[in-house]
N, C-alpha and C positions, 0 to 999 in steps of 0.2 A: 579144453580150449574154450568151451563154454561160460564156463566159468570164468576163465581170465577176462573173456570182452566185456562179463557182464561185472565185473570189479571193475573197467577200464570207467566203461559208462556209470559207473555210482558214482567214479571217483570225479570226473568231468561233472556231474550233474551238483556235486557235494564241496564244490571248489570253494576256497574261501573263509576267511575267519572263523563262521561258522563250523564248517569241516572241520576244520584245524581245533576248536576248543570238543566237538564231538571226537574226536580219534585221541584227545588226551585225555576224556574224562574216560572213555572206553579202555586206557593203561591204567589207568586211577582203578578202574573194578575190577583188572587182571591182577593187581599186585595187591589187591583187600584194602582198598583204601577208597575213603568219601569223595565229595565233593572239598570239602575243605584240608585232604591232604591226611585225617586220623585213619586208623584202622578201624575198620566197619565192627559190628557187633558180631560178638565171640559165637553167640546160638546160631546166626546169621551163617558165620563164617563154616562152622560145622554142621551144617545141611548139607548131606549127601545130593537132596534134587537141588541144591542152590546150585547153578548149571556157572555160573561166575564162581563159586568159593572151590578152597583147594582140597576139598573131598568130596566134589560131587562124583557120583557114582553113575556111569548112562544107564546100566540094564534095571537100577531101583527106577531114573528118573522116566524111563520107556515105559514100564510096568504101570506106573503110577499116573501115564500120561494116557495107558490103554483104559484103566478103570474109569480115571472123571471124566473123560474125556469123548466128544462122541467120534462120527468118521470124518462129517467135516471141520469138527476144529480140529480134530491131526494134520487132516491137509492142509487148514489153513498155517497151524502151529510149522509143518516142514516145510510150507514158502517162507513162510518169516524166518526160517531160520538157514534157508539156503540165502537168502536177500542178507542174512547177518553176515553167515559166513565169504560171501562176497567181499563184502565192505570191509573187513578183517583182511583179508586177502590184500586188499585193494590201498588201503592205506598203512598196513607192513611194510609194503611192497615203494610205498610213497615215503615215509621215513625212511626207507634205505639210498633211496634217490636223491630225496634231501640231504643226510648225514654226511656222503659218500665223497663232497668235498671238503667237508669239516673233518675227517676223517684224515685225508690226503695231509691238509694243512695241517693239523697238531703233529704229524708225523714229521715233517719239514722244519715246521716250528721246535720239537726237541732235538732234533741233527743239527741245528743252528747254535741251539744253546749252549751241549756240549763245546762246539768249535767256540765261543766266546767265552765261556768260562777259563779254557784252558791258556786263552790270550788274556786273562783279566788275571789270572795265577803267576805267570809271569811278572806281569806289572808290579803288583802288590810284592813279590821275595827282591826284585829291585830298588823298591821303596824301601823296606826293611833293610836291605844294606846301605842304602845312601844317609838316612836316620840315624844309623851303628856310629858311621863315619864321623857326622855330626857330632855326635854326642862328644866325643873321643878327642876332638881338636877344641869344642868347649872347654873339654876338665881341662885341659894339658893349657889352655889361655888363662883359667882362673887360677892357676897353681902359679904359673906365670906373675900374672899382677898383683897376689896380694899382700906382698908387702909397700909397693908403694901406692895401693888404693889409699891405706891408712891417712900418707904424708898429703898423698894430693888432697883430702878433705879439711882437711888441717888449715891445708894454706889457703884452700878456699874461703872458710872460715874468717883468716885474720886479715884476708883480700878486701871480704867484706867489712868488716870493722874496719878498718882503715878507712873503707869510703866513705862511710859515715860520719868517722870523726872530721874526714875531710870538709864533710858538708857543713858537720857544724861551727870548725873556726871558720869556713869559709862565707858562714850564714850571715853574720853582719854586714859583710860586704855586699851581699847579694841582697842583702833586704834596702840598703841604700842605693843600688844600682837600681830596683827594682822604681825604688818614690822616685826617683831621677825621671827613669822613663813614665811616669805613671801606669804603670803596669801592678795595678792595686790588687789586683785577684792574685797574682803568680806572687807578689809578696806572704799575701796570708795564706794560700798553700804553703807556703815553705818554711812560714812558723809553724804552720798547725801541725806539721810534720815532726818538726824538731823541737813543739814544745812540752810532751810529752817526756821524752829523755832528758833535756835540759829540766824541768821538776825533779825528775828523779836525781840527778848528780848536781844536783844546787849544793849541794854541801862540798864538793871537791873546787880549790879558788878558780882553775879553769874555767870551768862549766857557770860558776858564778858570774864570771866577767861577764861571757856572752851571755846569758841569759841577759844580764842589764842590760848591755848593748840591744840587743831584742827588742828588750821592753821597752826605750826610751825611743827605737827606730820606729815601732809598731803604735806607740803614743803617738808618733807625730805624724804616721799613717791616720791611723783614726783619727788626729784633729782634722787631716786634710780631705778626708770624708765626709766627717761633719759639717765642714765648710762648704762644699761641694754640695750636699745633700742641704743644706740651711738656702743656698744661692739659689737654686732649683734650676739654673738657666741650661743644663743640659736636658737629653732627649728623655724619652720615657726608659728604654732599655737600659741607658746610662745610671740611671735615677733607680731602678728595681737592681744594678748591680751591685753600686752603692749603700744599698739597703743591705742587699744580701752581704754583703763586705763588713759590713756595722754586725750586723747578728751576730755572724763567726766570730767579731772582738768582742763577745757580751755585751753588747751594748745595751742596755735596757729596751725590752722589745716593745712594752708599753708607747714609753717616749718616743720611740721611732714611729708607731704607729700614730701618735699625735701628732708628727714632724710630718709625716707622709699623708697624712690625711689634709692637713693643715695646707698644702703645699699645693696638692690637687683641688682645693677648695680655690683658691686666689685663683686658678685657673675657668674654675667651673663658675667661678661668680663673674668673671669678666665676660665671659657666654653669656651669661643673667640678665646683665646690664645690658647688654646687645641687643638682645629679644627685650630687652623694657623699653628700650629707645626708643626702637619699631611703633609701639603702643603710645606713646603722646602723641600727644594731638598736632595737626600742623601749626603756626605762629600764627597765622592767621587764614585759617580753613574757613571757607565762607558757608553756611551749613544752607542744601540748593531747599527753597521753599515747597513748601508739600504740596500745595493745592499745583503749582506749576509741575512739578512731579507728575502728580497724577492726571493732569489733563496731556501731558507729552506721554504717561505712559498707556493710556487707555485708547480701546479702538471699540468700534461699532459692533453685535453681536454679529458671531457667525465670520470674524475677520480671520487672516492667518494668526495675528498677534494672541490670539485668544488662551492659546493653549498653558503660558503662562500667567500668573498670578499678577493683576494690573494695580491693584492698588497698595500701599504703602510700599513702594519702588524705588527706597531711600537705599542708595549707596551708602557707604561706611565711609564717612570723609575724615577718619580720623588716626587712619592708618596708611602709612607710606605704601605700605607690600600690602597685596591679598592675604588673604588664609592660606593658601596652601603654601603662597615663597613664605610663610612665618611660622608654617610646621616645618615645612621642608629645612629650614637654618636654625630650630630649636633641635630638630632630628639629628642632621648633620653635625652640628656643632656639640649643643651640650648632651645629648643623649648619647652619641659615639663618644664624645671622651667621658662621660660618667661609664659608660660598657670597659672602654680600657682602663681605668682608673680601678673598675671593681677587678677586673681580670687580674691585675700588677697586682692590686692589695690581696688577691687570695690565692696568688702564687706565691708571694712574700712572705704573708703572715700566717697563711692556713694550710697550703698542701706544702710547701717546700719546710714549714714547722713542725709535720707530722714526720718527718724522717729524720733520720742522723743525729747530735748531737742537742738538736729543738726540742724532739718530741718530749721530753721527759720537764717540758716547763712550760706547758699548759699554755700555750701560747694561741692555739687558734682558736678556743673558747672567746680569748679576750679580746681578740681582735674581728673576728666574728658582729661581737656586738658592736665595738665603736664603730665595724662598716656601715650594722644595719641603721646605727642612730645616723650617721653621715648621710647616706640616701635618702633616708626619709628627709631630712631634714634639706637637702638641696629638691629634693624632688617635689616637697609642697612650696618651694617658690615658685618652681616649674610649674606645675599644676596651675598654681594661684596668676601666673599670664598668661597661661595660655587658655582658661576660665576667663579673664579680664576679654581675654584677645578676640575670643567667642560670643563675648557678648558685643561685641562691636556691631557683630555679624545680623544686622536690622533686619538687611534686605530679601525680602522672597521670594524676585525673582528669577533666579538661577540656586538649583542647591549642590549643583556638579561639584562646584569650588570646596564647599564646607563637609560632604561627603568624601571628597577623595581626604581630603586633611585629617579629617576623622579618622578617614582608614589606615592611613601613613602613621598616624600617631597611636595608633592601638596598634598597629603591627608593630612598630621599633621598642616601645614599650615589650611586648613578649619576650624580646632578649636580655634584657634586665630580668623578666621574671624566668629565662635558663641560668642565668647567669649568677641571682641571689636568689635561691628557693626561700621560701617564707616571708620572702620581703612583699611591705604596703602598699609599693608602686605600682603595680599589676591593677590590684582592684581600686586605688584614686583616678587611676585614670580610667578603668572602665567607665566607672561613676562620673567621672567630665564622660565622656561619648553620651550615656544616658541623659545624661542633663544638658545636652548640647543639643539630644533629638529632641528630647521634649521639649525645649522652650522652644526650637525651631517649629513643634506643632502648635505651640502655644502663639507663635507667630502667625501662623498659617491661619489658625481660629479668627484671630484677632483683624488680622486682615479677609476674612470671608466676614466676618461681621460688617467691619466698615461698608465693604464691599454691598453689600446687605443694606444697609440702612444708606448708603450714598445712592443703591438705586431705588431704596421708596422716597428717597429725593425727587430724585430725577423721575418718576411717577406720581407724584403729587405738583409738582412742576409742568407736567404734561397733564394733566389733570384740571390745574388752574387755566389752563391755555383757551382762548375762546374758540379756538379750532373745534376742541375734541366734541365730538358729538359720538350719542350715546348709539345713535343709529349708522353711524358705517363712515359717515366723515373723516378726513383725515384726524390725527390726531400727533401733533406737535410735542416732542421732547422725550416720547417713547425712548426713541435711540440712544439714551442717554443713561441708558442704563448701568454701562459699563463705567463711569464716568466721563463721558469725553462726548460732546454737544454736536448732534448732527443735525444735518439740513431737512427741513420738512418733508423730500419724499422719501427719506429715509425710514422714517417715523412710523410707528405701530397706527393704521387707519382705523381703528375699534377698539372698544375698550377690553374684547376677546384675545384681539391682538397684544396688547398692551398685556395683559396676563400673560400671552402663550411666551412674549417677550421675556419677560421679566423670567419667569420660572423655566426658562431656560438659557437665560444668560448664567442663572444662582447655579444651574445643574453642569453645565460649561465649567464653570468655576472651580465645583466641586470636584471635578472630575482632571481637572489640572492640575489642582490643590493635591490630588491623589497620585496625580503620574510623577508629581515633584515630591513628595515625600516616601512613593517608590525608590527611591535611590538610593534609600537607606537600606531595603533589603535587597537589595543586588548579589549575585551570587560571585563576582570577583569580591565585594569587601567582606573584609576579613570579621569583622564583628557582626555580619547580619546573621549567619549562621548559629552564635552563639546561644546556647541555649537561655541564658540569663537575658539577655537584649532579644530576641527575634519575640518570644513569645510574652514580654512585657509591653514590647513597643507595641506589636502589631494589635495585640486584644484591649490594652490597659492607655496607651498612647492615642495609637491613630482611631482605631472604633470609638472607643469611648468619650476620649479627651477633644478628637477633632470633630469626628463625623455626627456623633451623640447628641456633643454640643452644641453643636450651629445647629441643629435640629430644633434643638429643645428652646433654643436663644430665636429662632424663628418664633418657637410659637409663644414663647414669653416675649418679646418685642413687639407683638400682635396682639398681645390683648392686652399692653398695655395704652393700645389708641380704645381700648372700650374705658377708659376714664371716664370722671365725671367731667361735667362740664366745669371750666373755672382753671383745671387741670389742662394739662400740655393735648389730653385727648380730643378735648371740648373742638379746640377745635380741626379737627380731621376731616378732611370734606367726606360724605358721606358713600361715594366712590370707590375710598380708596380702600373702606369700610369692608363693601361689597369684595373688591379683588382679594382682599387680603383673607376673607373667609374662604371664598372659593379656593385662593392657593392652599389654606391651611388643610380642606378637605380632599383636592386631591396629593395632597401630600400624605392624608390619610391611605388612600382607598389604593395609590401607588409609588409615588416618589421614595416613600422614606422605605418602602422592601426593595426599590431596585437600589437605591443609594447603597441600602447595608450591604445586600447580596454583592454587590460591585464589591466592594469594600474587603468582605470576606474574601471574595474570588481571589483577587490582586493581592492582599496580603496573607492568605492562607493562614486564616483567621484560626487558632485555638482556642477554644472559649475552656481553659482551663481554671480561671476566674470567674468569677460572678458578672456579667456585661446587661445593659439594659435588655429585654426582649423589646422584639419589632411590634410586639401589641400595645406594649404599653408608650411607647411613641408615638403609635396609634393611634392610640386612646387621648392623648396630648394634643393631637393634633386635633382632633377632631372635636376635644374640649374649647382650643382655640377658634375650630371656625364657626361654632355653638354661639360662642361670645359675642364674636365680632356680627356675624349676622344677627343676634339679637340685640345687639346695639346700633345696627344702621337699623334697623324696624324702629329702635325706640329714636335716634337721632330724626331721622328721617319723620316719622311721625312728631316727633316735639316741632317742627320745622314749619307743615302744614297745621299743626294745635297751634301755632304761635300765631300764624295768619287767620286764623277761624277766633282766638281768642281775643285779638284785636279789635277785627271785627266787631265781634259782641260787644266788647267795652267801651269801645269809642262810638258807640250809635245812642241814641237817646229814641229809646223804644215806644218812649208814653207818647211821644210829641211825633212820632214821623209820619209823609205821607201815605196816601194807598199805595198800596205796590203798582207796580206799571212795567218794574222788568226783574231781571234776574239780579244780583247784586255780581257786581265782577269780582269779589272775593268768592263767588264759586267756581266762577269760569275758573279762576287760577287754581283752584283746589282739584279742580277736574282734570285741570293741564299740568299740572305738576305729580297729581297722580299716574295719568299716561304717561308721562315720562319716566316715571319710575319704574313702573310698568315693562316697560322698554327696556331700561337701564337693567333690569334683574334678570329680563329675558335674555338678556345677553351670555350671560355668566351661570345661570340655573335652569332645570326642565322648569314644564311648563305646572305638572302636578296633578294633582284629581283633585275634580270640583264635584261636588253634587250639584243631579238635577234640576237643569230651570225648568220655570216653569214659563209657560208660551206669551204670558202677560208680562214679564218680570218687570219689562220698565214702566208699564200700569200699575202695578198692585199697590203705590200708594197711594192714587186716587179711592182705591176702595177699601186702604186701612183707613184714611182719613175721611171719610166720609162713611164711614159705616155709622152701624146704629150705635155701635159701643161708643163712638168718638161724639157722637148728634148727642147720647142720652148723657155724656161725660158735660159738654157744654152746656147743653139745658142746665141740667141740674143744678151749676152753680151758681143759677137763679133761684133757687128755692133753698129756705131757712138752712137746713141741712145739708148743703150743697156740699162744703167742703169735708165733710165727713163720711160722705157717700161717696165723692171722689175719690178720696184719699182710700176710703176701703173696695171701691173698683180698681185700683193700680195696685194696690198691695194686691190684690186678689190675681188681679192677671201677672203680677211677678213671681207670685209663689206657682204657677204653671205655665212660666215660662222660663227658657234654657238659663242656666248660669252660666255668664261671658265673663272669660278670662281674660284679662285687658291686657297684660304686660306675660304672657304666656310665652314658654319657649316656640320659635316657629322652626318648621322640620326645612330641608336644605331641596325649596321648590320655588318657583315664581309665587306657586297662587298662595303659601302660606306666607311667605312673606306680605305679600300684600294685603293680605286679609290683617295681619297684624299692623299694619302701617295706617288701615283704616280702621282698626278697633278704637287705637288711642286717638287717631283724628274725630269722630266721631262720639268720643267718649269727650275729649276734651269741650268739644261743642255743647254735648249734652250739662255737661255741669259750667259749661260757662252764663247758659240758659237756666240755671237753678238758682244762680246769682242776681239775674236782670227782672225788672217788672216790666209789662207790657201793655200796652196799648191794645184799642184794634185792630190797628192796620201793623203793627208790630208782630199781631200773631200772624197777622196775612203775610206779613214777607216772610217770618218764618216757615210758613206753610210754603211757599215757591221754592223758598229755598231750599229745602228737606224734599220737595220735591226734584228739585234738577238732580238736587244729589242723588236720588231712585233714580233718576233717567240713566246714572252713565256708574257707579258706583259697584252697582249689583254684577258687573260683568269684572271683576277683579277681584271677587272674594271667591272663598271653596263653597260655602251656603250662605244665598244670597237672603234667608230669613233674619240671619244677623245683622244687615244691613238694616232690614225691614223692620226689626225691632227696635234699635238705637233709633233711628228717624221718627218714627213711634214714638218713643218715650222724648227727643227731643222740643214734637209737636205737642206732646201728653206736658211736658212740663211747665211750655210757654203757655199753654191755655190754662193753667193751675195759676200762673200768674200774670193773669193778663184779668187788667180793671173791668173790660168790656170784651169778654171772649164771645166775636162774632165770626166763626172762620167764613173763607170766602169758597165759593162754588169751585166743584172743581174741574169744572169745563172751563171756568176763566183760567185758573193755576193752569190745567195744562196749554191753554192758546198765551198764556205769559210764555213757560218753558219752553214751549216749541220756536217761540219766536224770538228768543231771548238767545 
């Protein structure tokens, strides 16, 4: 009883899959087999103590368990093995539980069979006699008929020959009912039928007659074909049935294909004519003047109107329709009937030639080719108007129109190229798309150029204006940037302004320029996609061709104002000089990498090609604003040399009085230097000077009056004078600085002006190398080299260089001066101060 509870509890506690694969591998070892179902090993198998194999022995395995064994692993070895025998107990006992209804059921399941079996036995000996039956009334029916199966095949036989012959006396008649009705197909069916046999019994006079009959019916079929087919004025179906009606009478398939090509042509060219009509010009189209153009199409910076392209905003006066009604009726018209024209010609002459009674005469070879020349050959007149029609297309600003037409017309084209593989039409007209985007960016160039130069117009115009002041006054015509003339308070107040104006009206532009020739990569048209167009346009077209260019045409436009003088440059007021540097430098340092980066963003630039780098545009730019600031240094400086050379020349040095004041050619040299001064500070930092020193506007009193300058005049009273002199100034020029007269200046107030005063100064200095002097000659030179120390030294980087030119200016006029007596220089500075 023990036992069975404690099997009850293994079997509860061992429930489940697990259990169930342990109780099958535990039959697996009862019947000498593995886990994989073989019988175990034979040594295995016959071990007496193997307690699983089927010669284990207990009283060997007991013996052998007493020897190795001590007293508690016995006891342990007889729990494990009452805990086995449980479990053995326990799921016997469970497979019987289990089986007991599978057991039940196969029992039920063969007492069923039986009873069905012996109801299917039945069935099956009733079949076999109803089969017997059958058979039996078959033989006794065929024994029956066969003597007049014979007859009946016989007269079947002569039934049918009969009907035949019928048809064919009756074929003349029917082929003339046939042309009556015009019912041209159901005639040549019913020769091509009977004209097989009639060849064959041409020899019997019957068959002779009708055959002629036939032939002379079917001759006058086929002329009325030919006629038909020559008139052309039936439909298209009409016209490809008629074709097909001619083949079947041999008719030379060539010929018809010249007939049929020839016939579609008169059709396709009066389409041709249609769309060339469009394209003249109107009788008298009156062409609207540009400059009134562009002053109705331009507005103020920063208007709504801006976001379009304002200048060259010449409508096309030379076409009735737009572009798109003149793709739309080139589509419509001749591209759909060249689509059905090719369809009819190569179901006529190509796939309905490849079968039945065609194929064997080479026919769609040759008709193949006369299509491909046909196409091509209406298709470059097509091209060549609607090339003409493209170029009409001036205006830029809207490209909606000329984008959608593009895309209408490379899509309709594709069906042509399902329709004739191999054929040239496909890629001439991609070739028109490409050449239609690119001159429209060659437009776009051309008009940012104007654009471009109509506003250094309109800033040299503001420029000239007696408003503009360089200190913060209004400044008149700024606004004008875009072309179109606004009212003073509109106007850029500073010449900073007037810059920030301009270089961002050009940036506005650009940036239109780019939303508008955006449309060509748009993801509805069909050709932006294309691998051939997307990445030529966008890397090869718009970067390089547009964006590139108006870069490089800026800074080539710009230094062509640093000309010589005599040239268009000479005269450039020296302003515009300045602005155009500063633009050209920050177009360095920013403009032209956000321009490209834009550029790249928006058309998902692949630089698959070779494209300018942004350094070397850079580098361009900043060559141009090198230029031009070194050119207003020298302009600007020839400006103040012209004023100080005059001076010089027109005085008569031997003969003038004492000095008594300041000459007012320095006052202006003073005042037009502070103004420039001004003007530069506007537009450039201010720079690094070197250390003054606390005397600065003193120190010529004590270069001029020193000993060096006392023993330099002395001297040139005694014998040797000028040879002493002459070897005191060599001497002090060999240790002192070498000045660079016409030196590049760096992009700052104070170098530029140190430069504007090297060659004003210089120019002085040798204008004075030219003059003889008097005493009171050297005396005003002496004031005057002196004012110039008073206010001079405070606009260069090192105010030594100032100190030195004045110097050598004073040093030269005493070298030639008849009576070098200079004057004290407590009077010089009570002139200066009072002056």
């Amino acid at each position: 009883m023990d036992g069975e509870t404690d099997g009850l509890v293994v079997g509860s506690e061992d429930s489940g899959p697990d259990r169930r694969r342990r109780v099958h591998g535990m039959l697996k070892l009862y019947y000498g087999l593995n886990e994989e179902g073989q019988v175990l090993d034979q040594q295995e198998s016959l071990d007496p103590c193997y307690i699983n194999g089927p010669h284990f022995d207990p009283e060997l395995y007991l013996n052998k368990l007493r020897r190795e064994c001590s007293l508690a692993e016995l006891m342990d070895q007889e729990t494990c093995m009452v805990k086995q025998i449980r479990s053995l107990d326990s799921d016997m006992q469970t497979l019987v539980y289990e089986n007991y209804n599978k057991f039940i059921s196969a029992t039920d399941t063969i007492r069923k069979m039986k009873n069905d079996f012996k109801k299917m036995e039945d069935e099956m000996d009733r079949l076999s006699a109803n089969m017997a039956t059958i058979t039996d009334f078959s033989a006794r029916i065929s024994g029956t008929l066969q003597d007049q199966h014979t007859q009946i095949t016989k007269l079947s036989g002569v039934h049918t020959l009969l009907r035949k012959l019928q048809f064919l006396f009756e074929l003349p008649a029917r082929l003339n009912k046939c042309l009556e009705l015009q019912a041209y197909a159901q005639a040549v069916n019913s020769h091509r039928r009977a004209r097989c046999v009639l060849q064959q019994y041409s020899h019997l006079p019957s068959f002779k007659g009708i055959q002629d009959d036939c032939h002379a019916i079917m001759d006058k079929l086929a002329q009325e074909l030919r006629q038909k087919f020559r008139d052309g004025g039936s439909s298209a179906k009409d016209l490809s049935e008629c074709v097909e009606l001619l083949l079947q009478l041999d008719e030379p398939a060539e010929e018809l294909c010249d007939k049929f090509l020839s016939h579609a042509r008169s059709r396709l060219e009066s389409d041709l004519q249609g769309l060339e009509a469009e394209i003249r010009p109107y009788p008298s189209a009156p062409m609207k003047d540009a400059s009134a153009t562009r002053s109705s199409s331009t507005a103020a910076a920063g208007s709504p109107t801006e976001n379009a392209p304002k200048m060259s905003t010449l409508l096309s006066p030379t076409s009735n329709t737009d572009i798109l009604e003149f793709i739309d009726r080139g589509c419509n018209e001749f591209v759909s009937s060249l689509c059905l024209v090719i369809t009819s010609y190569q179901e006529l002459f190509i796939t309905h030639a490849q079968t039945g009674e065609l194929a064997t005469k080479n026919i769609p070879q040759m008709a193949n080719g006369k299509l491909h020349a046909f196409v091509d050959d209406l298709a470059a007149r097509y091209f060549s108007l609607v090339d003409r029609r493209i170029q009409e297309e001036k205006g830029v600003s809207d490209n909606s129109l000329l984008v959608r037409a593009l895309d209408r017309f490379h899509r309709r084209l594709q069906a042509v190229a399902k329709l004739l593989p191999g054929s040239d039409v496909p890629n001439k007209g991609t070739e028109i798309v490409m050449r239609a985007a690119t001159e429209r960016v060659k437009q776009y160039l051309s008009a940012l150029q104007s654009f471009y130069m109509d506003s250094l117009t309109d800033v040299r115009q503001a420029l000239a204006t007696p408003r503009l002041s360089m200190t913060g006054v209004s400044v008149a015509g700024g606004g004008a940037l875009l072309g179109g003339a606004v009212c003073g308070r509109d106007a850029p107040n500073s010449l900073p302004e007037l810059l920030s104006s301009l270089s961002a009206s050009i940036l506005n532009q650009i940036k239109s320029v780019l939303a508008s020739v955006h449309l060509f990569t748009a993801k509805d048209i069909t050709f932006s996609n294309k691998p051939y167009f997307k990445g030529e346009f966008c890397s090869r077209g718009v970067r390089e061709s547009l964006v590139v260019s108006f870069i490089k045409f800026v800074c080539q436009s710009s230094r062509q104002f640093c000309e010589s003088a005599g040239d268009k440059g000479g005269s450039t007021p020296p302003a515009l000089l300045l602005l155009l540097s500063r633009l050209c430098l920050d177009y360095e340092t920013s403009t032209i990498s956000y321009i490209l980066t834009l550029t790249d963003e928006q058309f998902l630039v692949q630089h698959h090609s070779p494209v300018t780098p942004v350094t070397t545009l850079c580098a361009e730019a900043r060559e141009a604003a090198q230029k031009l600031l070194n050119h207003y240094v020298k302009v600007q400086g020839l400006i103040i040399s012209q004023m100080l050379r005059k001076s010089v020349e027109t005085r008569d040095w031997v003969n003038t009085i004492e000095p008594r004041n300041v000459r007012a050619v320095m006052k202006r040299v003073v005042e037009d230097t502070t103004s420039i001064d001004v003007q530069v500070g506007l537009l450039y930092e201010e720079g690094v000077r070197k250390a003054h020193s606390s005397d600065s506007s003193k120190r010529t009193f004590s270069v001029y009056s020193s000993s060096r300058q006392q023993a330099r005049y002395a001297a040139s009273y005694t014998p040797s004078a000028p040879m002493d002199t002459s070897l005191l100034s060599n001497i002090h020029k060999l240790f002192s600085e070498r000045i660079d007269i016409f030196s590049s200046v760096e992009f700052n107030k104070v170098s530029v002006m140190t430069g504007i005063i090297k060659i004003s100064l210089k120019t002085f200095l040798e204008c004075v190398r030219l003059r003889t002097f008097g005493r009171y000659g050297l005396q005003q030179i002496q004031v005057d080299c002196h004012y110039l120390q008073m206010y001079l030294w405070r606009f260069v980087s090192d105010e030594n260089l100032v100190h030195f030119l004045l110097d050598e200016i004073v040093g030269s006029s005493a070298h030639r001066c008849l009576d070098p007596a200079p004057m004290e220089q407590s009077v010089i500075e009570v002139i200066c101060e009072r002056g």
